[in-house]
PDB file of N, CA, C and O in Angstrom:
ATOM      1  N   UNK A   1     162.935  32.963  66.795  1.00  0.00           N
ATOM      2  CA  UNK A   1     162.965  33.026  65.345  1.00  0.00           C
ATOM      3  C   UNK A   1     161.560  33.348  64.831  1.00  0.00           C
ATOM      4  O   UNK A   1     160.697  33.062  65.661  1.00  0.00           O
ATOM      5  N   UNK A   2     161.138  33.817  63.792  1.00  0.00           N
ATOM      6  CA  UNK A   2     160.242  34.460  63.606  1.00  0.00           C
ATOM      7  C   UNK A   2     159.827  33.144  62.714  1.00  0.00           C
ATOM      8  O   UNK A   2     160.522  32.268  62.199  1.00  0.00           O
ATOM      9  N   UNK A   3     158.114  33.410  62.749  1.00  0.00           N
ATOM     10  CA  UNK A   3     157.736  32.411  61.979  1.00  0.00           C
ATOM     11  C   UNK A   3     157.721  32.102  60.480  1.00  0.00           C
ATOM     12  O   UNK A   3     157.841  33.178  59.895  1.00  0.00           O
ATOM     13  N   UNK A   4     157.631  31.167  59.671  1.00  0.00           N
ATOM     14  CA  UNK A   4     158.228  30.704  58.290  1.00  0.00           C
ATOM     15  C   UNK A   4     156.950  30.230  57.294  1.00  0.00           C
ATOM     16  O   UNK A   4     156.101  29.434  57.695  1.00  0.00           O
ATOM     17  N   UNK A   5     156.922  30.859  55.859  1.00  0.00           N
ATOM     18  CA  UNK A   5     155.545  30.508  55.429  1.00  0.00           C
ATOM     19  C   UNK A   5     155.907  29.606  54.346  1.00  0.00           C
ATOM     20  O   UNK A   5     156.504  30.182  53.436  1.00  0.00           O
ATOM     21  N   UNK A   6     155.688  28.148  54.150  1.00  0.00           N
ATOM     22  CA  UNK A   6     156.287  27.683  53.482  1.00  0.00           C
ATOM     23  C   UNK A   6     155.042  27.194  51.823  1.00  0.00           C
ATOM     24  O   UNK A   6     153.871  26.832  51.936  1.00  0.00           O
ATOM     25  N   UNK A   7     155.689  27.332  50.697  1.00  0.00           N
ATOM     26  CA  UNK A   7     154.855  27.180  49.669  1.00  0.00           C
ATOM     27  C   UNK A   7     155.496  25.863  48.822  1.00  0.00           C
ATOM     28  O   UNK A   7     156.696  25.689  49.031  1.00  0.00           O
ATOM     29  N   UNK A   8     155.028  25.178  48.151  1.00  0.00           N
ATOM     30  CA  UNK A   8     155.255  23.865  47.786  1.00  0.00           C
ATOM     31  C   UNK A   8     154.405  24.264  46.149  1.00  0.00           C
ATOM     32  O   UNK A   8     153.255  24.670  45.982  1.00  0.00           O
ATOM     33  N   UNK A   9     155.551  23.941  45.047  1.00  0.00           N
ATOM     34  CA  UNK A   9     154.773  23.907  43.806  1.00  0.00           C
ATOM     35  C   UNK A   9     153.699  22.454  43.181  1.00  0.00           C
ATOM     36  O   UNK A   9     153.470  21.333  43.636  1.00  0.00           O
ATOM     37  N   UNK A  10     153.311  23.098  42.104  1.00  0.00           N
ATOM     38  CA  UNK A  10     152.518  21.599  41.619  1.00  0.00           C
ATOM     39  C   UNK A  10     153.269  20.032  41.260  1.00  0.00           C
ATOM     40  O   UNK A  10     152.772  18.915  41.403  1.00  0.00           O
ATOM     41  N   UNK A  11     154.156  20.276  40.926  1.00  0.00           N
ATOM     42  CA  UNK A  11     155.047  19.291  41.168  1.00  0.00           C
ATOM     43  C   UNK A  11     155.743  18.364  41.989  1.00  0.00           C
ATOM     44  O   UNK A  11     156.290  17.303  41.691  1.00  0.00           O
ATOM     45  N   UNK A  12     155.565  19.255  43.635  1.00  0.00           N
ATOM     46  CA  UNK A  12     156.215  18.772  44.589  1.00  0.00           C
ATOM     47  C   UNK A  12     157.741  18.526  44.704  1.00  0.00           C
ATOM     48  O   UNK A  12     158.396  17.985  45.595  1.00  0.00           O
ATOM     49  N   UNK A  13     158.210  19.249  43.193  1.00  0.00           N
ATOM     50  CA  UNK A  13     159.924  19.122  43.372  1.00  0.00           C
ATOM     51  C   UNK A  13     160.654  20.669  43.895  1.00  0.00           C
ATOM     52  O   UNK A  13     161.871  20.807  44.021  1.00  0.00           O
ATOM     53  N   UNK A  14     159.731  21.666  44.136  1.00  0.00           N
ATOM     54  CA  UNK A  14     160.779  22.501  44.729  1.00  0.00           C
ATOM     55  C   UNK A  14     159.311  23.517  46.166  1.00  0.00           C
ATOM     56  O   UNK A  14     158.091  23.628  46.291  1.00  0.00           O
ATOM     57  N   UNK A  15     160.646  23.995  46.904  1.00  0.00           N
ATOM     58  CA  UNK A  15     159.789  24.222  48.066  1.00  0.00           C
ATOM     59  C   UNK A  15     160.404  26.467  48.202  1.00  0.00           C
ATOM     60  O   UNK A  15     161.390  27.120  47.863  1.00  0.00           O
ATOM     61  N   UNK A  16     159.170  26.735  48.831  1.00  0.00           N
ATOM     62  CA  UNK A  16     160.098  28.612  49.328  1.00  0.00           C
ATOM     63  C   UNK A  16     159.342  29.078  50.522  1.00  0.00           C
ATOM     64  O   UNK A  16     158.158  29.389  50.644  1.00  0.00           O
ATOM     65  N   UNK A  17     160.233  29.051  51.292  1.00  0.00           N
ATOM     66  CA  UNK A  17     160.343  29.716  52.492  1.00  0.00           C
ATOM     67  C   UNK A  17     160.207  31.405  52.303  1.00  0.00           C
ATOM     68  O   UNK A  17     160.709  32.189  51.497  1.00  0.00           O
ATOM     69  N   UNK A  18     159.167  31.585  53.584  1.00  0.00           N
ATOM     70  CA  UNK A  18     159.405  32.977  53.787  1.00  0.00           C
ATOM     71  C   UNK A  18     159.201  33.595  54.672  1.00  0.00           C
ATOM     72  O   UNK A  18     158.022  33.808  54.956  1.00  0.00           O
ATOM     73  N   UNK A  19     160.380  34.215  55.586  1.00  0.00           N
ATOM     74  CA  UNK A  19     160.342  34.136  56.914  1.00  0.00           C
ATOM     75  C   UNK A  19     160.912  35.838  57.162  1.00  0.00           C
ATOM     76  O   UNK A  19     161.864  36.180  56.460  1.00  0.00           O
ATOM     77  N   UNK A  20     160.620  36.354  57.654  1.00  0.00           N
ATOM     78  CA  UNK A  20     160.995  37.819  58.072  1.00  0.00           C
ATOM     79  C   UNK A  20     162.068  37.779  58.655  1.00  0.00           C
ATOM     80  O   UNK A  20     162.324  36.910  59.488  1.00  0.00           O
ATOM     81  N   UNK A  21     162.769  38.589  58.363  1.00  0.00           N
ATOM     82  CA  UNK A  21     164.448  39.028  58.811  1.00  0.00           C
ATOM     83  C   UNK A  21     163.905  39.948  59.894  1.00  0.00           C
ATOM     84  O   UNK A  21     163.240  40.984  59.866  1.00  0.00           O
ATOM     85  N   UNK A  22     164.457  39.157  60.914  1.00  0.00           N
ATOM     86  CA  UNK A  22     164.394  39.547  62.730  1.00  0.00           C
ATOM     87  C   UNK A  22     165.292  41.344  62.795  1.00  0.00           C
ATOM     88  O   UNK A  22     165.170  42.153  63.715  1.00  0.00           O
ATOM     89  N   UNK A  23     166.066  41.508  61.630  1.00  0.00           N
ATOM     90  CA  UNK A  23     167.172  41.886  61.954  1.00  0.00           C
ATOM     91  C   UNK A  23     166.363  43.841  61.225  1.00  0.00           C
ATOM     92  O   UNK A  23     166.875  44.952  61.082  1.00  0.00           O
ATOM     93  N   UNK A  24     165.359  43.435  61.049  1.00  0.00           N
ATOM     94  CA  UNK A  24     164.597  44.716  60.328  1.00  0.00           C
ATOM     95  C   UNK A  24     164.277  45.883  61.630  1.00  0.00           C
ATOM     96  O   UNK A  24     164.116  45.620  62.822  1.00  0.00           O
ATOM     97  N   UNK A  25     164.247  47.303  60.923  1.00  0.00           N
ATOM     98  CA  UNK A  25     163.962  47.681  62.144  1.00  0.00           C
ATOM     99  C   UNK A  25     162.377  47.902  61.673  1.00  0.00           C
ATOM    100  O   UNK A  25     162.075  48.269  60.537  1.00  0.00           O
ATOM    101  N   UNK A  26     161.625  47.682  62.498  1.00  0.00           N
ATOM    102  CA  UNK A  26     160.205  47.874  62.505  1.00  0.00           C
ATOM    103  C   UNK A  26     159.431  49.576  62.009  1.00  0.00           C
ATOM    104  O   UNK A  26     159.395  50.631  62.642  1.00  0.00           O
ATOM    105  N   UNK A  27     158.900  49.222  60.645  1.00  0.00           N
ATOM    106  CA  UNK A  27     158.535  50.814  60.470  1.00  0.00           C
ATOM    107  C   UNK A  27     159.518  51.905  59.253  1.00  0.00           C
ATOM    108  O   UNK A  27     159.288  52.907  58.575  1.00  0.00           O
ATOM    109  N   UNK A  28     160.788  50.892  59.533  1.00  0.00           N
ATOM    110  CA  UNK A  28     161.988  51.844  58.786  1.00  0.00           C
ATOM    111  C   UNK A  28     162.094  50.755  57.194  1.00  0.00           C
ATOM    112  O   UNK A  28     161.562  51.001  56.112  1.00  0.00           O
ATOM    113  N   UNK A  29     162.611  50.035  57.414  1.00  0.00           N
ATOM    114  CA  UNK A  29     162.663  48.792  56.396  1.00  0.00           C
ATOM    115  C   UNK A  29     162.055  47.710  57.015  1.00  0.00           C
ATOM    116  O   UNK A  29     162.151  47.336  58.183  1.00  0.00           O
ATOM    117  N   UNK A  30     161.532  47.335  56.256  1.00  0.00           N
ATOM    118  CA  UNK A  30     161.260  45.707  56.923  1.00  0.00           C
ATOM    119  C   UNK A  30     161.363  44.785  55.390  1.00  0.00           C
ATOM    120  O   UNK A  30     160.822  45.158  54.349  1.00  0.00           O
ATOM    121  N   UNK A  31     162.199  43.491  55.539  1.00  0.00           N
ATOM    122  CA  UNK A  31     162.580  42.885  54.581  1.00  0.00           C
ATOM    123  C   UNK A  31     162.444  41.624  55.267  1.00  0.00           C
ATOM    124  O   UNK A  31     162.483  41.323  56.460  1.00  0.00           O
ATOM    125  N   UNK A  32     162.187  40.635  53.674  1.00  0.00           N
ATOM    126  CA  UNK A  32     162.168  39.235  54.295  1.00  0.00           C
ATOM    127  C   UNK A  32     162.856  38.379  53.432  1.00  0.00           C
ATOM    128  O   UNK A  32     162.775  38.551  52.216  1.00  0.00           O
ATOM    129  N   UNK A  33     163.669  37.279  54.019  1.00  0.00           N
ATOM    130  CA  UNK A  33     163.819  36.165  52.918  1.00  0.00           C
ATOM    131  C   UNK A  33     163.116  35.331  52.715  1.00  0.00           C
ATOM    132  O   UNK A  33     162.219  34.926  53.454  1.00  0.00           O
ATOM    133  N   UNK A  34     163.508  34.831  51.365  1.00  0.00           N
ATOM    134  CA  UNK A  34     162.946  34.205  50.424  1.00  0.00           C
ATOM    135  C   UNK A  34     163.741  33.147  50.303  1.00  0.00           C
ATOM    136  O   UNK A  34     164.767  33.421  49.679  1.00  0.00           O
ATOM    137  N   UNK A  35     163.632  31.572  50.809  1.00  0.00           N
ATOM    138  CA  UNK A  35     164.535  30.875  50.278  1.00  0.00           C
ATOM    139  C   UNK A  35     163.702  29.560  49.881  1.00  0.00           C
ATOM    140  O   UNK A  35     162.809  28.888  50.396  1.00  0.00           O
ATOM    141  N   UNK A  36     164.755  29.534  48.230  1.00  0.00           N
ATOM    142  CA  UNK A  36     164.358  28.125  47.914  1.00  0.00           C
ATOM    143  C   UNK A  36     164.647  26.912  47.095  1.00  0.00           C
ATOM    144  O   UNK A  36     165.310  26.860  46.058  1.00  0.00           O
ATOM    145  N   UNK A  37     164.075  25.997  47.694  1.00  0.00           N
ATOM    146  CA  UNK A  37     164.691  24.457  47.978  1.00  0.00           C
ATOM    147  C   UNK A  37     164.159  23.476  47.327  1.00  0.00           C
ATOM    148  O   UNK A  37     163.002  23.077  47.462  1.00  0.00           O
ATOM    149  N   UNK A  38     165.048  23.014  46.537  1.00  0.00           N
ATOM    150  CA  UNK A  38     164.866  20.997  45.598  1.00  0.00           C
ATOM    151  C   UNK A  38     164.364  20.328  46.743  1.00  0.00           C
ATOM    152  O   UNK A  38     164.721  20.571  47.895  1.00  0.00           O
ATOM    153  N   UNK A  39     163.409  19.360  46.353  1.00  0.00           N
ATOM    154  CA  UNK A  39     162.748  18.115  46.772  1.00  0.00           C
ATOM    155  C   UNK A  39     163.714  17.013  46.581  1.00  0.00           C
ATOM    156  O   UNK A  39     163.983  16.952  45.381  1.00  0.00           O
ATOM    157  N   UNK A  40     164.252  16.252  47.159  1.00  0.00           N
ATOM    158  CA  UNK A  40     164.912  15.149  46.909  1.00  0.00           C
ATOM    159  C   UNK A  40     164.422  13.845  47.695  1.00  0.00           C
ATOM    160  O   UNK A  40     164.718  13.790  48.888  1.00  0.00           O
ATOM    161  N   UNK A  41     163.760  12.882  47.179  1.00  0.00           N
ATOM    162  CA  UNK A  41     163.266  11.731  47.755  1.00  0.00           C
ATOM    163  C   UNK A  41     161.670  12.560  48.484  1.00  0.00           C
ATOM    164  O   UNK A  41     161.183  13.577  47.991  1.00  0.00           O
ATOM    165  N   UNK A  42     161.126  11.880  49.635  1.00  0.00           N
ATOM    166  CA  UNK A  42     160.012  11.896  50.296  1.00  0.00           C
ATOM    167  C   UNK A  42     160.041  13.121  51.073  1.00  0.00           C
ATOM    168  O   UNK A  42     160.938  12.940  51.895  1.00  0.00           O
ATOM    169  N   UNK A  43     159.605  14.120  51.227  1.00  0.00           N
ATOM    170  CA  UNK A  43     159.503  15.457  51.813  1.00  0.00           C
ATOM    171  C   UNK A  43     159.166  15.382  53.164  1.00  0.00           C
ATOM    172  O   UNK A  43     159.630  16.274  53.875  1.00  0.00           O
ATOM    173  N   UNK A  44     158.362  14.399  53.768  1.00  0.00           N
ATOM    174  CA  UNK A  44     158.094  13.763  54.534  1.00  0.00           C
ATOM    175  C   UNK A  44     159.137  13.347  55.909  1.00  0.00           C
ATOM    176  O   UNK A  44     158.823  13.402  57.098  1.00  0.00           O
ATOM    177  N   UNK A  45     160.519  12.902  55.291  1.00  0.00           N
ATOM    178  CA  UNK A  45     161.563  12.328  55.919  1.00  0.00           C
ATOM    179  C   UNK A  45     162.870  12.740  55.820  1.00  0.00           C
ATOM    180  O   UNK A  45     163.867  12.508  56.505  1.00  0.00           O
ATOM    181  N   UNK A  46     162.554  13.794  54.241  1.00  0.00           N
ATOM    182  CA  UNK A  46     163.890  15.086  54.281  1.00  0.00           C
ATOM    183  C   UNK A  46     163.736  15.678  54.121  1.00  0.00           C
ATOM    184  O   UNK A  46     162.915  15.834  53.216  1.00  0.00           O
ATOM    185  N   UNK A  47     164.316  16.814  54.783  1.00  0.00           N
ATOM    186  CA  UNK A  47     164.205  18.340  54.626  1.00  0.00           C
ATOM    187  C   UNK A  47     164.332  18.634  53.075  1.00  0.00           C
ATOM    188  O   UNK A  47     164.804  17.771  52.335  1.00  0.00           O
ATOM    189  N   UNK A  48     163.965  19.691  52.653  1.00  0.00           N
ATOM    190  CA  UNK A  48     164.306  20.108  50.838  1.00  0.00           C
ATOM    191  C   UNK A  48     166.434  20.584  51.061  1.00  0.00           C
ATOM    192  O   UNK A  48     167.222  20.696  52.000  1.00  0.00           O
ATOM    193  N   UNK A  49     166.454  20.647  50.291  1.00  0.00           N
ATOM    194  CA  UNK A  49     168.231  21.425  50.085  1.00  0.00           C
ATOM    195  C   UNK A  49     167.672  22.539  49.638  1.00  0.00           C
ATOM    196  O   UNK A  49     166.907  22.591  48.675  1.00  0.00           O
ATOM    197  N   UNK A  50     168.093  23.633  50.432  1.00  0.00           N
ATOM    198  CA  UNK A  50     167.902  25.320  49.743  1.00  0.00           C
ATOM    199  C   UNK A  50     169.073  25.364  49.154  1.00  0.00           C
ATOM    200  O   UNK A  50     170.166  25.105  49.656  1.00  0.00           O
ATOM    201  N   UNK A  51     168.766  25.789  47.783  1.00  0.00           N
ATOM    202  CA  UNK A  51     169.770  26.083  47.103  1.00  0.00           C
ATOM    203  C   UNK A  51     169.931  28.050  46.819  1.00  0.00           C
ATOM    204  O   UNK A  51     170.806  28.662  46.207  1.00  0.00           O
ATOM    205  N   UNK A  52     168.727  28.561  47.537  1.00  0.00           N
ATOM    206  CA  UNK A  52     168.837  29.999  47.067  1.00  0.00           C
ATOM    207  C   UNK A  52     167.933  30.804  48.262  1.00  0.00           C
ATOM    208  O   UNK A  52     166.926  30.648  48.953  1.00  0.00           O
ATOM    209  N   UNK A  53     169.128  31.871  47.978  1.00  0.00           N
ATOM    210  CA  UNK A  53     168.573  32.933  49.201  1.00  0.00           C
ATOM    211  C   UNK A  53     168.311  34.318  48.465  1.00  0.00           C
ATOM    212  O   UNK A  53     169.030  34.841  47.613  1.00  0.00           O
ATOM    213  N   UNK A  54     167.099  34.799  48.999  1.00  0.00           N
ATOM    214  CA  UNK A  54     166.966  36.424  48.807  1.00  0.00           C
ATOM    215  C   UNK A  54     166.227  37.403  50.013  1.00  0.00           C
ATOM    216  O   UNK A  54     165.285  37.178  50.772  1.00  0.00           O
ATOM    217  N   UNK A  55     167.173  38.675  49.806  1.00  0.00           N
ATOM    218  CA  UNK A  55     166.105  39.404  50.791  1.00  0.00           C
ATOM    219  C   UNK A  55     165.787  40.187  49.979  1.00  0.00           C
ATOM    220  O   UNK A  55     166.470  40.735  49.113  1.00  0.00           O
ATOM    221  N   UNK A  56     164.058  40.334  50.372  1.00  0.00           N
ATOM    222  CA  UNK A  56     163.634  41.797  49.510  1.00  0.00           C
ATOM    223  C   UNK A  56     162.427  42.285  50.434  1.00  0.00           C
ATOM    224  O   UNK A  56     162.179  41.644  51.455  1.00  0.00           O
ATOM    225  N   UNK A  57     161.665  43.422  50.091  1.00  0.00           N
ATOM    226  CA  UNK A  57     161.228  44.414  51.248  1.00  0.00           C
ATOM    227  C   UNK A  57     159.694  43.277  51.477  1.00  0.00           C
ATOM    228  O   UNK A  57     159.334  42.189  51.028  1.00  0.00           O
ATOM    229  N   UNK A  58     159.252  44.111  52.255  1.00  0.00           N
ATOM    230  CA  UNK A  58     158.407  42.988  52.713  1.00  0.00           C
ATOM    231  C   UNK A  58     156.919  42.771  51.792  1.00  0.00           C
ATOM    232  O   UNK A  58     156.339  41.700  51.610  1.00  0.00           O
ATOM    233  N   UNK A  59     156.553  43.999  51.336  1.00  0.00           N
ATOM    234  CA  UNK A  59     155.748  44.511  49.909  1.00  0.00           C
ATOM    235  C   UNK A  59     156.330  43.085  48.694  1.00  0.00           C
ATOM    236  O   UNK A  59     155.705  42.161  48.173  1.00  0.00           O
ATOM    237  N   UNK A  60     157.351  43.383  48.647  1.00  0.00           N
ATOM    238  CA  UNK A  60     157.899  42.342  47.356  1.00  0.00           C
ATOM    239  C   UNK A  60     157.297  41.255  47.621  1.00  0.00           C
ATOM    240  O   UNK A  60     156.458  40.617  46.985  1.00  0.00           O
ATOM    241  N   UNK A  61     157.884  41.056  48.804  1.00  0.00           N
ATOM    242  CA  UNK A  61     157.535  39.602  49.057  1.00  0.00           C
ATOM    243  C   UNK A  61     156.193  38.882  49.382  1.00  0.00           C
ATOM    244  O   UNK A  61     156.013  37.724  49.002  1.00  0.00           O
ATOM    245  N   UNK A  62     155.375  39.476  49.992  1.00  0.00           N
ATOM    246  CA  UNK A  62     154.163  39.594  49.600  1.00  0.00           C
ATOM    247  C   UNK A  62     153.405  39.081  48.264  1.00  0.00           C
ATOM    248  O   UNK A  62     152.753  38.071  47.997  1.00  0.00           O
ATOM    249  N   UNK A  63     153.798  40.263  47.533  1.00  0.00           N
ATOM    250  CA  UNK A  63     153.459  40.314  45.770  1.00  0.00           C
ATOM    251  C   UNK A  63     153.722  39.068  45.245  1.00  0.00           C
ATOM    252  O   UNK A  63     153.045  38.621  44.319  1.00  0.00           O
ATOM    253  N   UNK A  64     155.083  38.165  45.984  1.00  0.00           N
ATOM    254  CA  UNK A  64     155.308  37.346  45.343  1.00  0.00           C
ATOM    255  C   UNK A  64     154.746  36.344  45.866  1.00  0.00           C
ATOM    256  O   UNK A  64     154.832  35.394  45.088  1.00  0.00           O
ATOM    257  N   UNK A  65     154.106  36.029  46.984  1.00  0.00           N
ATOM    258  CA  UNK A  65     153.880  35.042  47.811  1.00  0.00           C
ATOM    259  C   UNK A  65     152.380  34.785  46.787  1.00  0.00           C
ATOM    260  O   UNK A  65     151.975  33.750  46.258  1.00  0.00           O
ATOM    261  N   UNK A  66     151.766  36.271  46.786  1.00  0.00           N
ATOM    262  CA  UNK A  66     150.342  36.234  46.251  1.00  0.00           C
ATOM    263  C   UNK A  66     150.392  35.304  44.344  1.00  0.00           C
ATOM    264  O   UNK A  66     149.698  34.400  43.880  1.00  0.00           O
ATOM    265  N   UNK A  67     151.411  36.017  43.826  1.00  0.00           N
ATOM    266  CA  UNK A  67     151.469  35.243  43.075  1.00  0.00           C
ATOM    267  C   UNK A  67     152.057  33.950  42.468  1.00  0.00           C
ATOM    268  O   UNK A  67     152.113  33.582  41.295  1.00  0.00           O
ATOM    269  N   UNK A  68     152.447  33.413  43.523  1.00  0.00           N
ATOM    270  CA  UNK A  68     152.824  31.840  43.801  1.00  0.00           C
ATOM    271  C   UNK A  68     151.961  31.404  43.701  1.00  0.00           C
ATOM    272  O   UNK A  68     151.631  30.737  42.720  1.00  0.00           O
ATOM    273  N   UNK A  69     151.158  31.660  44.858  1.00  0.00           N
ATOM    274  CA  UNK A  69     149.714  31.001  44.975  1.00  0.00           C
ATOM    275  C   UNK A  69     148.625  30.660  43.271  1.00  0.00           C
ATOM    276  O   UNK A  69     148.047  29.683  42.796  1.00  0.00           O
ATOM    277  N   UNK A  70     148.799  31.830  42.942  1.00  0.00           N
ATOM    278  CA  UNK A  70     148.180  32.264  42.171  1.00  0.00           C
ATOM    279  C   UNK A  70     148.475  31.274  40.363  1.00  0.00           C
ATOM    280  O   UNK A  70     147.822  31.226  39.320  1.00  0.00           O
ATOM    281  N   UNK A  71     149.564  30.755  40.750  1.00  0.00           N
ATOM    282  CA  UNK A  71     149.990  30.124  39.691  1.00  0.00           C
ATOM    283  C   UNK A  71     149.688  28.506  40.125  1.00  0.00           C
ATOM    284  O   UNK A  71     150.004  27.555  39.411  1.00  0.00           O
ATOM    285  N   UNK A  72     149.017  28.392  41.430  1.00  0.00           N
ATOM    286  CA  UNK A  72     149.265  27.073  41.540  1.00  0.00           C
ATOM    287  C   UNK A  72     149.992  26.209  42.971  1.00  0.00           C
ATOM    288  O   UNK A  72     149.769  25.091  43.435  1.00  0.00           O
ATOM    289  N   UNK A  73     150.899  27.269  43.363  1.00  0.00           N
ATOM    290  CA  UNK A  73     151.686  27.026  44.148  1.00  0.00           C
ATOM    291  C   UNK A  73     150.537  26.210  45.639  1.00  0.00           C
ATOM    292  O   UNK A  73     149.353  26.459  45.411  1.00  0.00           O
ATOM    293  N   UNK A  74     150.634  25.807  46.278  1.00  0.00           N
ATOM    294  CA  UNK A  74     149.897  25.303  47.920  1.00  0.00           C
ATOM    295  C   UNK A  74     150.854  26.028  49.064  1.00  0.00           C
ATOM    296  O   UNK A  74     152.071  26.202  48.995  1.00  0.00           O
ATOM    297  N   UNK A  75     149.940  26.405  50.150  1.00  0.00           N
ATOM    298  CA  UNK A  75     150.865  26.251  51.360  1.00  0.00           C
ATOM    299  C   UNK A  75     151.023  24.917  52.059  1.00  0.00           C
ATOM    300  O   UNK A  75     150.298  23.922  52.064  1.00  0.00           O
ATOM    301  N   UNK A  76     152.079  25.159  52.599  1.00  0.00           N
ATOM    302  CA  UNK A  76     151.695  23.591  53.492  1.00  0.00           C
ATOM    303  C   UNK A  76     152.927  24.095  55.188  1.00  0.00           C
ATOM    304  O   UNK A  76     153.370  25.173  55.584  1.00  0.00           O
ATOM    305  N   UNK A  77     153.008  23.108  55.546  1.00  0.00           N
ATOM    306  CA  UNK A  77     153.145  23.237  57.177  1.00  0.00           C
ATOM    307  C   UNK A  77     154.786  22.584  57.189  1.00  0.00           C
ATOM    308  O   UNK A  77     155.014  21.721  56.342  1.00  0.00           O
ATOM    309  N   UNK A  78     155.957  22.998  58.165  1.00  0.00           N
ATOM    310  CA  UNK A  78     156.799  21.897  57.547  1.00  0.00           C
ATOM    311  C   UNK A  78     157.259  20.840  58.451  1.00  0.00           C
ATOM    312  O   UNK A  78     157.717  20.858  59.593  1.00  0.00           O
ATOM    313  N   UNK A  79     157.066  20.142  57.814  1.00  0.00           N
ATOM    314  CA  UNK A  79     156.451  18.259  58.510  1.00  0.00           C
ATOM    315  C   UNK A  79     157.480  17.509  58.431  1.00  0.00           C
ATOM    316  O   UNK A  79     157.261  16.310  58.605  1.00  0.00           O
ATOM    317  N   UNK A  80     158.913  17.934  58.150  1.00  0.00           N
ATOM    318  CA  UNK A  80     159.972  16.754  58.056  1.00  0.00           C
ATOM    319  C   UNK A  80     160.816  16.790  59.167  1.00  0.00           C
ATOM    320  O   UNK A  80     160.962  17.833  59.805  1.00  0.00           O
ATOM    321  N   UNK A  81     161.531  15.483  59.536  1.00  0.00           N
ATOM    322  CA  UNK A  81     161.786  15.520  60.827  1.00  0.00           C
ATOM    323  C   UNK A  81     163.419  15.994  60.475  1.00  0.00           C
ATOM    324  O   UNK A  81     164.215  16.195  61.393  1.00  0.00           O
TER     325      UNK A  81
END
């Protein structure tokens, strides 16, 4: 599975994954999803609930990753068992 970049807002109530679709052909399209997930209780000891999926090209996603950040957003590592 390809690796997953996970961003966490200022709030700590919602989480987005973003992990490259294995299924791209290299060079032709390359697209990634985007999914993302409510905080419920300690993040720590539960996973988030994804409530939403998107694929978009890998440029998009990017753009958007940059401006996550950019608003605030953190990366972080994902630490729940």
């Amino acid at each position: 599975m390809a690796k997953s970049y996970w961003l966490i807002n200022l709030n700590r109530s919602e989480v987005k994954r973003f992990i490259k679709n294995d299924k791209s052909v290299d060079g032709v399209f390359e697209y990634m999803f985007i999914d993302t997930g409510k905080i419920l209780g300690e993040l720590e000891n539960k996973p988030p609930v994804m409530t939403n999926t998107v694929s978009v090209e890998i440029d998009l996603a990017r753009e958007i990753y940059e401006r996550l950040l950019s608003k605030g957003w953190r990366k972080i590592e994902k630490n729940w068992k």
